[in-house]
mmCIF file of the N, C-alpha and C atoms, coordinates in Angstrom:
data_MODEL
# 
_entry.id   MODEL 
# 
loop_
_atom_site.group_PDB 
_atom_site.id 
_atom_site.type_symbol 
_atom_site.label_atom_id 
_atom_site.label_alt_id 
_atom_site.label_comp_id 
_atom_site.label_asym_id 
_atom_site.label_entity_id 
_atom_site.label_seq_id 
_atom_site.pdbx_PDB_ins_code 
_atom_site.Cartn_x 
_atom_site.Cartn_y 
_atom_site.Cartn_z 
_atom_site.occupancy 
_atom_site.B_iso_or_equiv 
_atom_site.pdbx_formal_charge 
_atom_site.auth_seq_id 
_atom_site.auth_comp_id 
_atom_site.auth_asym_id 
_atom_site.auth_atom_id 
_atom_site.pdbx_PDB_model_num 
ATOM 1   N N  . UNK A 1 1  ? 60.719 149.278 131.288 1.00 0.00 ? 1  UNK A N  1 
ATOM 2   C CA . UNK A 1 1  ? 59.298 149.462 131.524 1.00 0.00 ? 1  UNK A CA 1 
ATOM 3   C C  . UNK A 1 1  ? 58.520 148.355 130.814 1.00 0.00 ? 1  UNK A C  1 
ATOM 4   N N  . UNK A 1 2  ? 57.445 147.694 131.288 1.00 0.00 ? 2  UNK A N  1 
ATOM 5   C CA . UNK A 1 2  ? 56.999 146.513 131.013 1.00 0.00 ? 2  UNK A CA 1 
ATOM 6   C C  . UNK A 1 2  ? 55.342 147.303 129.908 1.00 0.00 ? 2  UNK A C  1 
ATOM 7   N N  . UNK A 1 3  ? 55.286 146.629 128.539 1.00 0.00 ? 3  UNK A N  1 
ATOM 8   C CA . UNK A 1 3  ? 54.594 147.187 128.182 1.00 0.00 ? 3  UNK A CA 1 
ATOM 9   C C  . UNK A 1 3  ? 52.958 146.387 128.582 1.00 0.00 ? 3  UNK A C  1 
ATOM 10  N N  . UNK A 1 4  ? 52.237 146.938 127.980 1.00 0.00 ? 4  UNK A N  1 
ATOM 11  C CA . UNK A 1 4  ? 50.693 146.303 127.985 1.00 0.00 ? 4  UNK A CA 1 
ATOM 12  C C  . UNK A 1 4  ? 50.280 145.740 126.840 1.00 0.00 ? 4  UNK A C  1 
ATOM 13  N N  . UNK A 1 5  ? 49.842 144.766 127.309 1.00 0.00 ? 5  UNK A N  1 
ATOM 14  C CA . UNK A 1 5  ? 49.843 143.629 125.492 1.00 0.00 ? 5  UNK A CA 1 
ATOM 15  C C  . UNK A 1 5  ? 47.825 143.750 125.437 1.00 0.00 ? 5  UNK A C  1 
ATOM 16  N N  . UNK A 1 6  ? 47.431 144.051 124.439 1.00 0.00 ? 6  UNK A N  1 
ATOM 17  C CA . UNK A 1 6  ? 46.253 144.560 123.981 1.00 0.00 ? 6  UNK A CA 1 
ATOM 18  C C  . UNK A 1 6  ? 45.706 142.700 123.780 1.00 0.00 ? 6  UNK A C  1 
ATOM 19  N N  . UNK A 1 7  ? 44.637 142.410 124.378 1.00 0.00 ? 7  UNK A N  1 
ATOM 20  C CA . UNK A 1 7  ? 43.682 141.013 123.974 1.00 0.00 ? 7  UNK A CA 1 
ATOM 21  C C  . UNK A 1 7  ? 42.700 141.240 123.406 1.00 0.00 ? 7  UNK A C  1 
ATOM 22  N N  . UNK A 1 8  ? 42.734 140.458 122.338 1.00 0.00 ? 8  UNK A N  1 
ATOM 23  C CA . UNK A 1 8  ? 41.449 140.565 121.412 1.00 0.00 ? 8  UNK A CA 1 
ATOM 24  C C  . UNK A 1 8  ? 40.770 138.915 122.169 1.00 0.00 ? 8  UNK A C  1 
ATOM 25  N N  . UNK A 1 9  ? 39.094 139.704 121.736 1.00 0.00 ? 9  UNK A N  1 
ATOM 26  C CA . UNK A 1 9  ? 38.133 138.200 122.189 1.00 0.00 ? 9  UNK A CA 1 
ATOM 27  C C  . UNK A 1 9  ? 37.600 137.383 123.126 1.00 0.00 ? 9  UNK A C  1 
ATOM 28  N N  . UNK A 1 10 ? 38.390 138.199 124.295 1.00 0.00 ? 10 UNK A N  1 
ATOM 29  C CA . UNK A 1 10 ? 37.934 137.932 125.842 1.00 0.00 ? 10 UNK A CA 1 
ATOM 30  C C  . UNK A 1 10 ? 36.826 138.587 126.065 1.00 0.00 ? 10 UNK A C  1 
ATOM 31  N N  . UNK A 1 11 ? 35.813 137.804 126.728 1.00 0.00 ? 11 UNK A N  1 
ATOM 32  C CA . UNK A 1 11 ? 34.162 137.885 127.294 1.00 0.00 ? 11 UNK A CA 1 
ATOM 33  C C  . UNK A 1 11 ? 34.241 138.679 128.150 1.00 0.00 ? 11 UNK A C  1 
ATOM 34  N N  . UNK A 1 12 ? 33.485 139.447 128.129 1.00 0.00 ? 12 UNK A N  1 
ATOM 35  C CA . UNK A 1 12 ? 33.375 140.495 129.451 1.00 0.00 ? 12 UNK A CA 1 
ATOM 36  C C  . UNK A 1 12 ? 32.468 139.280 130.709 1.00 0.00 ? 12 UNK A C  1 
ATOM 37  N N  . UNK A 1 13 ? 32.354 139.686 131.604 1.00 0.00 ? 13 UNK A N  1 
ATOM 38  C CA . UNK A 1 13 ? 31.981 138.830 132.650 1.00 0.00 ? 13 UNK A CA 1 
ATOM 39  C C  . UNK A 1 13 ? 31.176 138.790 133.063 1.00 0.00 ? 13 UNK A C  1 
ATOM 40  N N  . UNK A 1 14 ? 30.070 137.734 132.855 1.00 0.00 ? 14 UNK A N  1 
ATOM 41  C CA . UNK A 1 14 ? 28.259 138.454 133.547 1.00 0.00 ? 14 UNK A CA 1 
ATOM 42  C C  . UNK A 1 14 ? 27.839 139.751 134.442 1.00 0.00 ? 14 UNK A C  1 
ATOM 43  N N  . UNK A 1 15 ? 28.568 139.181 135.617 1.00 0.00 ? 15 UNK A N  1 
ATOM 44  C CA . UNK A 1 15 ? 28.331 140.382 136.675 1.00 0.00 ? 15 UNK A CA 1 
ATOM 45  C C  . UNK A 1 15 ? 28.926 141.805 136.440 1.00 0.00 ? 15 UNK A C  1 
ATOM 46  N N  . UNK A 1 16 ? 29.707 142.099 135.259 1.00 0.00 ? 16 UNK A N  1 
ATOM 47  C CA . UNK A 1 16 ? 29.697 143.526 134.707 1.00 0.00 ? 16 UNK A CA 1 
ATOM 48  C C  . UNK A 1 16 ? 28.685 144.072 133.867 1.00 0.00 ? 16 UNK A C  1 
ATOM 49  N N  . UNK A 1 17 ? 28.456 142.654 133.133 1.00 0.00 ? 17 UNK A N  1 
ATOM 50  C CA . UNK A 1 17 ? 27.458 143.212 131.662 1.00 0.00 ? 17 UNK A CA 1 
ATOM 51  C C  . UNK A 1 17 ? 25.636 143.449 132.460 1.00 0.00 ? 17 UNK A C  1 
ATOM 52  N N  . UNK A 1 18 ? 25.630 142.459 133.311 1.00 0.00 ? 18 UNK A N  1 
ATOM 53  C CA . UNK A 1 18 ? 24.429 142.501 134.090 1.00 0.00 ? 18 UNK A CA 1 
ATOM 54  C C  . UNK A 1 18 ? 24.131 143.775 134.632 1.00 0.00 ? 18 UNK A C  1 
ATOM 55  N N  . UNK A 1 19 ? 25.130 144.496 135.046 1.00 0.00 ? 19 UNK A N  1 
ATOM 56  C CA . UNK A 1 19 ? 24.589 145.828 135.750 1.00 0.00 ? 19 UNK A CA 1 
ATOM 57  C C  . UNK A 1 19 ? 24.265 147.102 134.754 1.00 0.00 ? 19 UNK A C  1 
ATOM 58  N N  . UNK A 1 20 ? 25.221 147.279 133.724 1.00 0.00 ? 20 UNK A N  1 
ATOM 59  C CA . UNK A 1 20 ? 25.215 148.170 132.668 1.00 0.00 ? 20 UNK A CA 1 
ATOM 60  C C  . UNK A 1 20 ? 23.556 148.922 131.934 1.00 0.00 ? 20 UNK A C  1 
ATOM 61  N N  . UNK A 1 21 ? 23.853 149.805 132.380 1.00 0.00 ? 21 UNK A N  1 
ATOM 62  C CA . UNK A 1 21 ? 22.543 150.954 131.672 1.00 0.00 ? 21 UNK A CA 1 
ATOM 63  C C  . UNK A 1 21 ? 21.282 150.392 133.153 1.00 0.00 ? 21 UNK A C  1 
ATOM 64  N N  . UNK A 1 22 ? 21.379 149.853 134.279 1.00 0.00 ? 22 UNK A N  1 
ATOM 65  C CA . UNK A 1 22 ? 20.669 149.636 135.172 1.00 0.00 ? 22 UNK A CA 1 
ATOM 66  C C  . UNK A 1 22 ? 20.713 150.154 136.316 1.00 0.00 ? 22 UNK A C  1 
ATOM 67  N N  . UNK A 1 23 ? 20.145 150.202 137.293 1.00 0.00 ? 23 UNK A N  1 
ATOM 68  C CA . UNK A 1 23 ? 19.823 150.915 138.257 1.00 0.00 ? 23 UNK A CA 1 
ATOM 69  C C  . UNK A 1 23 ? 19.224 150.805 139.282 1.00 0.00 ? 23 UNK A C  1 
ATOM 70  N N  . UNK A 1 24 ? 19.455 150.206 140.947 1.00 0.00 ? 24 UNK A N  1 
ATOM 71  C CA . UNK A 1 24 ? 18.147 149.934 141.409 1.00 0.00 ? 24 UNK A CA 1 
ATOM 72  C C  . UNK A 1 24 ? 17.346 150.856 141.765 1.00 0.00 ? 24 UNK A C  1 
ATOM 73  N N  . UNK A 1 25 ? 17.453 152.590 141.580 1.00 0.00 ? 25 UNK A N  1 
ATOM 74  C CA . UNK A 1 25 ? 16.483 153.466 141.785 1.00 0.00 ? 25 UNK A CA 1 
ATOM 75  C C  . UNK A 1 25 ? 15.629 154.010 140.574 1.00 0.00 ? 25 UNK A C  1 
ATOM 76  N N  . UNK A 1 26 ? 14.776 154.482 140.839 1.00 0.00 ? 26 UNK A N  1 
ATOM 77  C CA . UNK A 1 26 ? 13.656 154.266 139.777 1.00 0.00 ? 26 UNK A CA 1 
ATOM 78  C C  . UNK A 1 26 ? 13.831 155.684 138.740 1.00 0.00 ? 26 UNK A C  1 
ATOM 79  N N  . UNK A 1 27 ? 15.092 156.280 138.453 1.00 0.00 ? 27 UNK A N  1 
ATOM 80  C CA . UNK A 1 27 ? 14.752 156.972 138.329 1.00 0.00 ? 27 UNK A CA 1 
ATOM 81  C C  . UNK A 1 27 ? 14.390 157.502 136.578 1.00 0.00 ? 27 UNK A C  1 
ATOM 82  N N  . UNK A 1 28 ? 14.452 155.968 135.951 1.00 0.00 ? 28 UNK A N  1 
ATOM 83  C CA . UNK A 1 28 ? 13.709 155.960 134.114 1.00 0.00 ? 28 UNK A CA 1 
ATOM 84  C C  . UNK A 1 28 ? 12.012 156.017 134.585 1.00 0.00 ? 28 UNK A C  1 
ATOM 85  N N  . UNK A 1 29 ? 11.876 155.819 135.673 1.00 0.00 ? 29 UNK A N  1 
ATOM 86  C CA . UNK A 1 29 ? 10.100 155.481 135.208 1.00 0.00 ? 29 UNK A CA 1 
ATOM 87  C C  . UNK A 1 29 ? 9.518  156.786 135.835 1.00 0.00 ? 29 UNK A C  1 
ATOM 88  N N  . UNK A 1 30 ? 9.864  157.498 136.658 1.00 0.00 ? 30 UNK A N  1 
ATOM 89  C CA . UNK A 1 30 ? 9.125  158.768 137.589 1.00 0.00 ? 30 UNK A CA 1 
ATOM 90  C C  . UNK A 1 30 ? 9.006  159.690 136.950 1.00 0.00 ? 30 UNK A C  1 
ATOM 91  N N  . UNK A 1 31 ? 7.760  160.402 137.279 1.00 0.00 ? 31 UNK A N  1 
ATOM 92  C CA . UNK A 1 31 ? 7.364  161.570 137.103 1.00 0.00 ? 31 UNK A CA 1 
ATOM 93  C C  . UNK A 1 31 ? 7.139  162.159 137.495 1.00 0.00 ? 31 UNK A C  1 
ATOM 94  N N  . UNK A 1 32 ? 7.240  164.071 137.394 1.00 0.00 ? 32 UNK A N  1 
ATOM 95  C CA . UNK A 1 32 ? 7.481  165.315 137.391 1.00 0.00 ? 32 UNK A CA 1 
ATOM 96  C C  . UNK A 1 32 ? 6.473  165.349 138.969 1.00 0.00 ? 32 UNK A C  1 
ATOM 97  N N  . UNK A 1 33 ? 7.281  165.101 140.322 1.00 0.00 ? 33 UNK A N  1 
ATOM 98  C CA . UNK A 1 33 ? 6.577  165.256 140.926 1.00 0.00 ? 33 UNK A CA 1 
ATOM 99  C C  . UNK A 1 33 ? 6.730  164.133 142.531 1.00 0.00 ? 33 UNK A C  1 
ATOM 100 N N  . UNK A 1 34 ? 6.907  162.859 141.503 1.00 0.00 ? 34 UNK A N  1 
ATOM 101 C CA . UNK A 1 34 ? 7.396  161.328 141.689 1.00 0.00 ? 34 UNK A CA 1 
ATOM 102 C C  . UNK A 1 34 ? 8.545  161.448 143.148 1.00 0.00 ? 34 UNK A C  1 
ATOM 103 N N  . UNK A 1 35 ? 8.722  160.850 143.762 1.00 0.00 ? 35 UNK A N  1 
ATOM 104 C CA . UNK A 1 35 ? 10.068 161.076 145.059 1.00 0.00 ? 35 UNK A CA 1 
ATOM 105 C C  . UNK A 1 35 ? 9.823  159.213 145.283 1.00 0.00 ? 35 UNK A C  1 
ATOM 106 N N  . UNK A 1 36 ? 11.218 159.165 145.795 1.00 0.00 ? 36 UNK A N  1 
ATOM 107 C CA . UNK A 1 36 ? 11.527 158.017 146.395 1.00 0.00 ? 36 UNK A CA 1 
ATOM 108 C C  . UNK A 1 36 ? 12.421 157.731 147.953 1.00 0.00 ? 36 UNK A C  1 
ATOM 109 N N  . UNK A 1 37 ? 12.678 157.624 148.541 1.00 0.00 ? 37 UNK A N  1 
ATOM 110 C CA . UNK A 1 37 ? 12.873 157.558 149.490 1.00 0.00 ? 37 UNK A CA 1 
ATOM 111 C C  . UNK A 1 37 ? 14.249 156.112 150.155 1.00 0.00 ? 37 UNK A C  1 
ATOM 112 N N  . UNK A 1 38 ? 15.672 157.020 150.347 1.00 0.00 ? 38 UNK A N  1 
ATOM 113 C CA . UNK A 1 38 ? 16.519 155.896 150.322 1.00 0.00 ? 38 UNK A CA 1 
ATOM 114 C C  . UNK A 1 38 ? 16.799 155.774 151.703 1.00 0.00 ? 38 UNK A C  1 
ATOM 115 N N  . UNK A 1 39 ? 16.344 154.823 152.554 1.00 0.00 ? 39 UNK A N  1 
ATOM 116 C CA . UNK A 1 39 ? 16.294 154.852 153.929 1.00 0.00 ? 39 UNK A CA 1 
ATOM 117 C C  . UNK A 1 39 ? 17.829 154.296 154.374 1.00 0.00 ? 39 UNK A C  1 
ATOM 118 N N  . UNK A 1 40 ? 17.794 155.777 155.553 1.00 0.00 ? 40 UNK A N  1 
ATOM 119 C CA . UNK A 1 40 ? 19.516 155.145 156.056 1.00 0.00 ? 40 UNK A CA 1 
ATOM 120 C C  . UNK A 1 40 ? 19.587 155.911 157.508 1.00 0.00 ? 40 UNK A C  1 
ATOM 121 N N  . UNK A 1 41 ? 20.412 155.417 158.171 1.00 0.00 ? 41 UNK A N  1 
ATOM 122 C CA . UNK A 1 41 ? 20.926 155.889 159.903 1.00 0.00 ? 41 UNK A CA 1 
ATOM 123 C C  . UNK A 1 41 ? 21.401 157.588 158.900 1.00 0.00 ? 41 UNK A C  1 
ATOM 124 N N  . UNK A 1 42 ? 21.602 158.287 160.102 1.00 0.00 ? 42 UNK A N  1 
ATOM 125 C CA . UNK A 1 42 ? 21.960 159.525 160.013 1.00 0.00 ? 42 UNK A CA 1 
ATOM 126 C C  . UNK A 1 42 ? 23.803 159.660 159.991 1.00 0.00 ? 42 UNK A C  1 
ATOM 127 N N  . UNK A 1 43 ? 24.251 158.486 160.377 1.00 0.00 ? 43 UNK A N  1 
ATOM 128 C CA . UNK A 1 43 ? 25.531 158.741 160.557 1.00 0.00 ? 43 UNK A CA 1 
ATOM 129 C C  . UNK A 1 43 ? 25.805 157.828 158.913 1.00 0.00 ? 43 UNK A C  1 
ATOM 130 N N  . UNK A 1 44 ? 24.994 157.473 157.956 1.00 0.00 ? 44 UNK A N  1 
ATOM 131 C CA . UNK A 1 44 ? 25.243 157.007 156.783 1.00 0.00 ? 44 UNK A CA 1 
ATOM 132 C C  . UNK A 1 44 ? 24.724 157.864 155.751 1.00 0.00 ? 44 UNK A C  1 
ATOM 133 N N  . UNK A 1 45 ? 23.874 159.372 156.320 1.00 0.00 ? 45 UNK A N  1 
ATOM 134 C CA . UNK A 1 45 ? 23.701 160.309 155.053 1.00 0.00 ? 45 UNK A CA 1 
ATOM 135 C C  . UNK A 1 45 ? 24.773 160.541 154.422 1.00 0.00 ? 45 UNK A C  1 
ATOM 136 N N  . UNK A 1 46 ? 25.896 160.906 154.617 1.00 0.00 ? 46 UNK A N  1 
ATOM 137 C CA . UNK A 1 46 ? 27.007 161.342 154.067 1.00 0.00 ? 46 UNK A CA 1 
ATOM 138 C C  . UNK A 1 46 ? 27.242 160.968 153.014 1.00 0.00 ? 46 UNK A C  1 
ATOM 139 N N  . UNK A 1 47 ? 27.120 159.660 153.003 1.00 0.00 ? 47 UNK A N  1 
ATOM 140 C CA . UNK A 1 47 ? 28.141 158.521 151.762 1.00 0.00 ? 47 UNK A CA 1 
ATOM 141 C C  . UNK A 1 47 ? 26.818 158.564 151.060 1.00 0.00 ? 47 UNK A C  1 
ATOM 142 N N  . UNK A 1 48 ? 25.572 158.329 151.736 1.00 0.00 ? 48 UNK A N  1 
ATOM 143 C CA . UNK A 1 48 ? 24.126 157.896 150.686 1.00 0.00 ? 48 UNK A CA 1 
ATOM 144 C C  . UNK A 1 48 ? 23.800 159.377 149.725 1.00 0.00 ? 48 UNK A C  1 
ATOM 145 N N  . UNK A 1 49 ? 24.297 160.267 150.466 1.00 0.00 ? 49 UNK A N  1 
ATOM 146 C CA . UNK A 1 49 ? 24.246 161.584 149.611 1.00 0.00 ? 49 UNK A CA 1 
ATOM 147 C C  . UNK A 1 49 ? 25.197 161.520 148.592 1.00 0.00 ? 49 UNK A C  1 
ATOM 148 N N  . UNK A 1 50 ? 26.247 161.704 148.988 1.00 0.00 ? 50 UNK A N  1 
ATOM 149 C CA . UNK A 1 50 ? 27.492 161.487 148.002 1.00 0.00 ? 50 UNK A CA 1 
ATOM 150 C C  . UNK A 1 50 ? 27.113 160.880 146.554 1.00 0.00 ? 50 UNK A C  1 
ATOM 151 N N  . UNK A 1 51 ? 26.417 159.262 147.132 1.00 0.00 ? 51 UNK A N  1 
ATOM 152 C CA . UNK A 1 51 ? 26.472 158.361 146.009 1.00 0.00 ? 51 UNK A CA 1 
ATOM 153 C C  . UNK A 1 51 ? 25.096 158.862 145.293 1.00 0.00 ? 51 UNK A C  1 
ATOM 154 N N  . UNK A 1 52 ? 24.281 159.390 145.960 1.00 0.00 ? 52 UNK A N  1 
ATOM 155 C CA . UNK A 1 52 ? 23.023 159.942 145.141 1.00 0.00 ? 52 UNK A CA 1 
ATOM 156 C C  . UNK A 1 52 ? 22.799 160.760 144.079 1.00 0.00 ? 52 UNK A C  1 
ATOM 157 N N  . UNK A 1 53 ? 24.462 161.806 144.396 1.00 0.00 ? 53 UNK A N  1 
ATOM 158 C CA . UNK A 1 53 ? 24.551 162.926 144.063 1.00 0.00 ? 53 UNK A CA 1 
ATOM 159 C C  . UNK A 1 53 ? 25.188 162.904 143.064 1.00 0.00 ? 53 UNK A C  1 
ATOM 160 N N  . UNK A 1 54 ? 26.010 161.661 142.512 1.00 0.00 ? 54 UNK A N  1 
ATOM 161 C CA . UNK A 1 54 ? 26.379 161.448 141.130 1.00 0.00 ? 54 UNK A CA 1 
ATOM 162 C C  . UNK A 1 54 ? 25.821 160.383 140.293 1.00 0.00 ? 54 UNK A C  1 
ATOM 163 N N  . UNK A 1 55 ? 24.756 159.707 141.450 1.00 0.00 ? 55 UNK A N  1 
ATOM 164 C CA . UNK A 1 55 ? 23.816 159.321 140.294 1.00 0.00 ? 55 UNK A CA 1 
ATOM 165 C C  . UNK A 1 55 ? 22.357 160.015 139.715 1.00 0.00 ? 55 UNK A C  1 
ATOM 166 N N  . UNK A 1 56 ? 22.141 161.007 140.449 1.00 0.00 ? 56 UNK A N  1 
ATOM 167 C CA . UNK A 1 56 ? 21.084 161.576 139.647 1.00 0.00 ? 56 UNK A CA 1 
ATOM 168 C C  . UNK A 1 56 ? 22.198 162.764 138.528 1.00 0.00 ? 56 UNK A C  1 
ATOM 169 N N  . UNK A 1 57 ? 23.134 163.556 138.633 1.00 0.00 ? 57 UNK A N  1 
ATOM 170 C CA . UNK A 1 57 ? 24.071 163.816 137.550 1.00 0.00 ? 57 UNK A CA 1 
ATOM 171 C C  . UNK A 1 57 ? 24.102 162.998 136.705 1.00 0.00 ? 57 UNK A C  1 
ATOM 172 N N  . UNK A 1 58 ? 23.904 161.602 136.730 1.00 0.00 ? 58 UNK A N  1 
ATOM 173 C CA . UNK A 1 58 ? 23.995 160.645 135.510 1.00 0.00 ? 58 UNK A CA 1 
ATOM 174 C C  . UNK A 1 58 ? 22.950 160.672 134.654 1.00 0.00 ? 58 UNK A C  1 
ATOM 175 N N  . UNK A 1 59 ? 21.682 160.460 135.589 1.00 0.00 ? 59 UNK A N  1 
ATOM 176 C CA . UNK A 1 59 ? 20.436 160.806 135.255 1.00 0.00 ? 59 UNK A CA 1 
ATOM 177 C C  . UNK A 1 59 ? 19.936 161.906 134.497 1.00 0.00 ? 59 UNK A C  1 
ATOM 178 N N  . UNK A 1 60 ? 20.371 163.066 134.847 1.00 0.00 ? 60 UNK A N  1 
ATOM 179 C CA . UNK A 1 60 ? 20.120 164.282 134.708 1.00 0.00 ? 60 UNK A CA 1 
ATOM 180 C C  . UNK A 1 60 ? 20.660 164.374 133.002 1.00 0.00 ? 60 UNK A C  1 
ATOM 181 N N  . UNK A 1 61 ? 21.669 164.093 132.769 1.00 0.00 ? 61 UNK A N  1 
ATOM 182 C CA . UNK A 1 61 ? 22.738 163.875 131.581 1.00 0.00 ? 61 UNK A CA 1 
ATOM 183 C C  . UNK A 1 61 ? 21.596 163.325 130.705 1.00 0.00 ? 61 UNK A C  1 
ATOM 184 N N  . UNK A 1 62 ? 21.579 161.835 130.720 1.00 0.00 ? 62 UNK A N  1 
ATOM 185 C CA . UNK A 1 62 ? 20.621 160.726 129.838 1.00 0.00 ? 62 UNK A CA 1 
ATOM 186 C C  . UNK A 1 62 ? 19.577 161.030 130.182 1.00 0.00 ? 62 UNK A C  1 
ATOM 187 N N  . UNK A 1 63 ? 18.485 161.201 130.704 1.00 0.00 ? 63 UNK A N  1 
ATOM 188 C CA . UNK A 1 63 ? 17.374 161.686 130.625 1.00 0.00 ? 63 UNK A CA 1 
ATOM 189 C C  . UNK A 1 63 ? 16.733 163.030 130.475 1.00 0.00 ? 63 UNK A C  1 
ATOM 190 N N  . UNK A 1 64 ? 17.594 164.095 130.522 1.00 0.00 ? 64 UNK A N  1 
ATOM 191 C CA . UNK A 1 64 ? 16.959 165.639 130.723 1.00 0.00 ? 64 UNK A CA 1 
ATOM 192 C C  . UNK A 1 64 ? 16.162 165.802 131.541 1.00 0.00 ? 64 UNK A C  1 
ATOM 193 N N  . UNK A 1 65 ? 15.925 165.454 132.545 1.00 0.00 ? 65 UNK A N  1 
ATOM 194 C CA . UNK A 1 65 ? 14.882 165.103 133.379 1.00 0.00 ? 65 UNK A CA 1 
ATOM 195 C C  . UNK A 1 65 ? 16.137 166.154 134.899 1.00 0.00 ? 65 UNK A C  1 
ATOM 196 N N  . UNK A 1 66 ? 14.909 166.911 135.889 1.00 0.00 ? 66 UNK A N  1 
ATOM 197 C CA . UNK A 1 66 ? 16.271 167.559 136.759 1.00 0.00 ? 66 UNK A CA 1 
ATOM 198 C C  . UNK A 1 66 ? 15.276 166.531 138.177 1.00 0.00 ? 66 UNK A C  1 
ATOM 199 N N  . UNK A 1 67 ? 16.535 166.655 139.099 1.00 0.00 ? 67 UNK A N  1 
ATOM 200 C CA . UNK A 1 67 ? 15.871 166.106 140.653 1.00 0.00 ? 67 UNK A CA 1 
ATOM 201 C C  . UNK A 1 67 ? 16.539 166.689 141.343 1.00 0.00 ? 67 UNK A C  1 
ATOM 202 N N  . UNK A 1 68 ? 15.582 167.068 142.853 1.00 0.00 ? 68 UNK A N  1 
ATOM 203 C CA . UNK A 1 68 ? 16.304 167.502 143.832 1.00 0.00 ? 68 UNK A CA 1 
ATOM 204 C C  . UNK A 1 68 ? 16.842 166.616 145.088 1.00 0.00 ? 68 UNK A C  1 
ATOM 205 N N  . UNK A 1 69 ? 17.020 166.994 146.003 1.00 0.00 ? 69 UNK A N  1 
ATOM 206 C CA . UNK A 1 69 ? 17.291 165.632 147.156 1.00 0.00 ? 69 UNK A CA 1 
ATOM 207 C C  . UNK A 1 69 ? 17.533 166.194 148.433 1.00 0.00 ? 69 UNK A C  1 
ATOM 208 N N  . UNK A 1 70 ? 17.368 165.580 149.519 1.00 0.00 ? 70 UNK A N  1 
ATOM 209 C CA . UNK A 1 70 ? 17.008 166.059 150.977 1.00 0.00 ? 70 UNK A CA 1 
ATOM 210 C C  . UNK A 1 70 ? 16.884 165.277 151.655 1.00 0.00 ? 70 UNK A C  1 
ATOM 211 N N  . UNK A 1 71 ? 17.923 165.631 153.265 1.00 0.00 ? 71 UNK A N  1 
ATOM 212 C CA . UNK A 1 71 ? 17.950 164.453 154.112 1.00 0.00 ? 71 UNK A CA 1 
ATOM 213 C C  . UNK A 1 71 ? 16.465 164.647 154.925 1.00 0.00 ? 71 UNK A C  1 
ATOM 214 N N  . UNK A 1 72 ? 15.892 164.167 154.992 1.00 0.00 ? 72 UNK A N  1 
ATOM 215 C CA . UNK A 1 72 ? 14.890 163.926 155.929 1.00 0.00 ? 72 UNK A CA 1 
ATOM 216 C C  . UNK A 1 72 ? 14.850 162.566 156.947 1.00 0.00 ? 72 UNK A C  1 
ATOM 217 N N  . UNK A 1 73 ? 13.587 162.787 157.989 1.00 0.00 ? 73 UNK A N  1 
ATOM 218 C CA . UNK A 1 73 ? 13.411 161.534 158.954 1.00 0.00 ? 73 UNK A CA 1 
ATOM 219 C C  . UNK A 1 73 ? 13.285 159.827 158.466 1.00 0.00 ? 73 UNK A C  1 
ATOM 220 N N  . UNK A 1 74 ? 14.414 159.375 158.564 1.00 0.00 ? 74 UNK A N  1 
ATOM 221 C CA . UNK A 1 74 ? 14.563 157.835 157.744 1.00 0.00 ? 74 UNK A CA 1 
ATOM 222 C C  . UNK A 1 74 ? 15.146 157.637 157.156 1.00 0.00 ? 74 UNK A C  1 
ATOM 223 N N  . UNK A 1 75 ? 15.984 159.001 156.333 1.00 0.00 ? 75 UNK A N  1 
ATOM 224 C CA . UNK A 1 75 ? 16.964 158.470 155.505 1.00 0.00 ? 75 UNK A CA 1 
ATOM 225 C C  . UNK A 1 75 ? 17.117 159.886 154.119 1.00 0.00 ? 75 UNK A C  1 
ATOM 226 N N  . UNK A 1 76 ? 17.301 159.663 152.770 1.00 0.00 ? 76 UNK A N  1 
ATOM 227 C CA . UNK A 1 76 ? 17.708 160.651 152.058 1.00 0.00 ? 76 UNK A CA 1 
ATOM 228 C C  . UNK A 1 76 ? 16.724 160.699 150.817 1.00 0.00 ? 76 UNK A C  1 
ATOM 229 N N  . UNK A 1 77 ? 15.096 161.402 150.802 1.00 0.00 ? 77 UNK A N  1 
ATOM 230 C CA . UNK A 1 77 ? 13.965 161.532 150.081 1.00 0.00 ? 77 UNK A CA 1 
ATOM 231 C C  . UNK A 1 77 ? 15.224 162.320 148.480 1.00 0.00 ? 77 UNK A C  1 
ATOM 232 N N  . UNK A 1 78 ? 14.330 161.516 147.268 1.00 0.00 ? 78 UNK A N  1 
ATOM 233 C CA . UNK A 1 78 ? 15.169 162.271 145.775 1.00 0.00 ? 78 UNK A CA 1 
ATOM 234 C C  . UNK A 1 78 ? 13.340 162.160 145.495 1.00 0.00 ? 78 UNK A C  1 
ATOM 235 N N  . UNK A 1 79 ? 13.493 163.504 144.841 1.00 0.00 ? 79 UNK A N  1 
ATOM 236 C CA . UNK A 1 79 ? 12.089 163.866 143.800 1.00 0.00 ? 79 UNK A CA 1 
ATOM 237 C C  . UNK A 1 79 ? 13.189 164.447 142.418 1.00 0.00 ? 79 UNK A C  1 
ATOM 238 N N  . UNK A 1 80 ? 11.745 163.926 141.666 1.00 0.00 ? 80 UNK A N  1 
ATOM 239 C CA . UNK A 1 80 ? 11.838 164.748 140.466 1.00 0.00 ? 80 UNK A CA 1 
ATOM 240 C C  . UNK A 1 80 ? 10.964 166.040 139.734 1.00 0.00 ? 80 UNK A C  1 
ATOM 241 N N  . UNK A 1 81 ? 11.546 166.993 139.569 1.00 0.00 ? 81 UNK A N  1 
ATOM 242 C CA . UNK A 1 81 ? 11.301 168.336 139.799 1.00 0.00 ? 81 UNK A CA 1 
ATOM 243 C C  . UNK A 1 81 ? 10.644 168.983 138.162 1.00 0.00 ? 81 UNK A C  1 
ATOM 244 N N  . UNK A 1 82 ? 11.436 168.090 137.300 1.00 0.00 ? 82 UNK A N  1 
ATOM 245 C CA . UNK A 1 82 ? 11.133 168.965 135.983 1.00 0.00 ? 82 UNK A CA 1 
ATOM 246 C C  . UNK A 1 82 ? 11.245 167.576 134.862 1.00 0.00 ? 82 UNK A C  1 
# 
């Protein structure tokens, strides 16, 4: 069995460190009330829900903040509720 050799001192890589603690939905600045709107075909709610649905869980975690979410006409509306 081939083991794993541990590297000290290697740079993490812009395009990882660049994304970290970021987000392109708004959901550090909204308020109790606030909705945004992620526009998509109907045959792409699925996956846009999916991925919505564990990033406001992320949200929900680090901010205490709760949101709900709903497919509507255009795509998949997220408010924030509390």
């Amino acid at each position: 069995m081939n083991e794993i050799t541990i590297d000290k001192d290697i740079p993490i890589p812009q395009n990882i460190t660049s994304r970290q603690g970021r987000t392109k939905y708004p959901f550090r600045i909204m308020e109790v009330g606030d909705s945004f709107l992620i526009p998509c075909d109907k045959k792409d709610r699925k996956r846009v829900t999916s991925t919505i649905s564990s990033t406001i869980a992320r949200f929900k975690l680090e901010l205490k903040h709760e949101y709900t979410r709903a497919c509507v006409d255009g795509g998949v509306r997220i408010w924030r509720v509390k």
